[in-house]
Each structure stands twice: as structure tokens, then as C-alpha cells.
N, C-alpha and C positions, 0 to 999 in steps of 0.2 A: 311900419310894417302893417300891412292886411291881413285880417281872417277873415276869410272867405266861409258861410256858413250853408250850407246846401240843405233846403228843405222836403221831407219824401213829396213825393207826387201824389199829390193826393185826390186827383183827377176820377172821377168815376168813366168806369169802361161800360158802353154800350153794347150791347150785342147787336152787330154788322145783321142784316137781313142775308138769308143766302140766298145766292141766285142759282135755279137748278136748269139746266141745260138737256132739254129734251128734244126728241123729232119733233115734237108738237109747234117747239117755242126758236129751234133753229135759225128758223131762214128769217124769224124777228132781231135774233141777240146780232145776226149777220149784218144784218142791215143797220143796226145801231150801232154795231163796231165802225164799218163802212164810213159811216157817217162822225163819228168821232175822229176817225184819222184824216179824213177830209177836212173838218174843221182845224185840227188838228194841224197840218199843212198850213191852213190860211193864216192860222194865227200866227207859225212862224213867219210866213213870207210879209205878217205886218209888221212882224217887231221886226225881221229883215230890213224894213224900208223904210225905219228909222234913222238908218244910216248909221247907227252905232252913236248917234248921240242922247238916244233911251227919252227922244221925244217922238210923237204921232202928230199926223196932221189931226184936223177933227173931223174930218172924212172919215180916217182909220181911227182914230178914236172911237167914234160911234158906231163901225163894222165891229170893234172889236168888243164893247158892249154885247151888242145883240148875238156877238158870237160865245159870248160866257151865257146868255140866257140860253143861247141855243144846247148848250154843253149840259147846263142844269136840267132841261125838257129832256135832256139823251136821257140823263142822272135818271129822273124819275118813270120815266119809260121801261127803263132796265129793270127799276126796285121792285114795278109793278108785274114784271115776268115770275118777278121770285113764289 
């Protein structure tokens, strides 16, 4: 038999930066969205063209790379609106 012993979480929570949404800062968070769902798209259509065997070529390997830095540049972009 197993006992199983579950230990609390004892993870420290950060406070999320807030991002405030103003006329000012609009047509930025637009554009960063824009560009995340774009990205967003690509990435599926690369793990799409894996064919379901959950390998890439390293063409797509390497687009997909540059497309997680790209996602991270959105990341920081955004935090810097806040």
C-alpha cells in the first residue's frame, strides 16, 4: 500500500504588475495584442506542420525560436505600459 503525503505550497506569490488601459496607451496595447494573435496563428500553423508526429523541421524549429523571443519583446512591451 502507498501513502501518498501532500506538502502545502509553499511558493511565494509575487505581485503581477497592473496593466492600466487608457486613451493614451490604446492604440499601443492594440497593436501588441494584434501582434500576439499573429504570432499566435504562426505558431499553431508550425506545430500544425508537424504533421502530428510532434517533430519540426529546423527551419520551423528556428522560426519558432525567434517566435517565443518575439512573444517575450510583446511580454515586456506590455509590462512597460503599466
Amino acid at each position: 500500500m502507498f501513502l501518498l503525503e501532500c506538502e502545502p505550497d509553499m511558493s511565494v506569490e509575487m505581485d503581477e504588475p497592473t496593466i492600466v488601459a487608457t486613451w493614451e496607451n490604446r492604440a499601443q496595447i492594440i497593436e501588441i495584442m494584434s501582434s500576439a494573435r499573429t504570432m499566435s496563428q504562426e505558431f499553431q500553423d508550425l506545430w500544425n506542420s508537424s504533421g502530428g508526429r510532434g517533430r519540426l523541421s529546423q527551419e520551423n524549429t528556428d522560426r519558432l525560436v525567434e517566435l517565443l523571443r518575439e512573444i517575450g519583446a510583446l511580454n515586456e512591451k506590455l509590462l512597460r505600459l503599466a
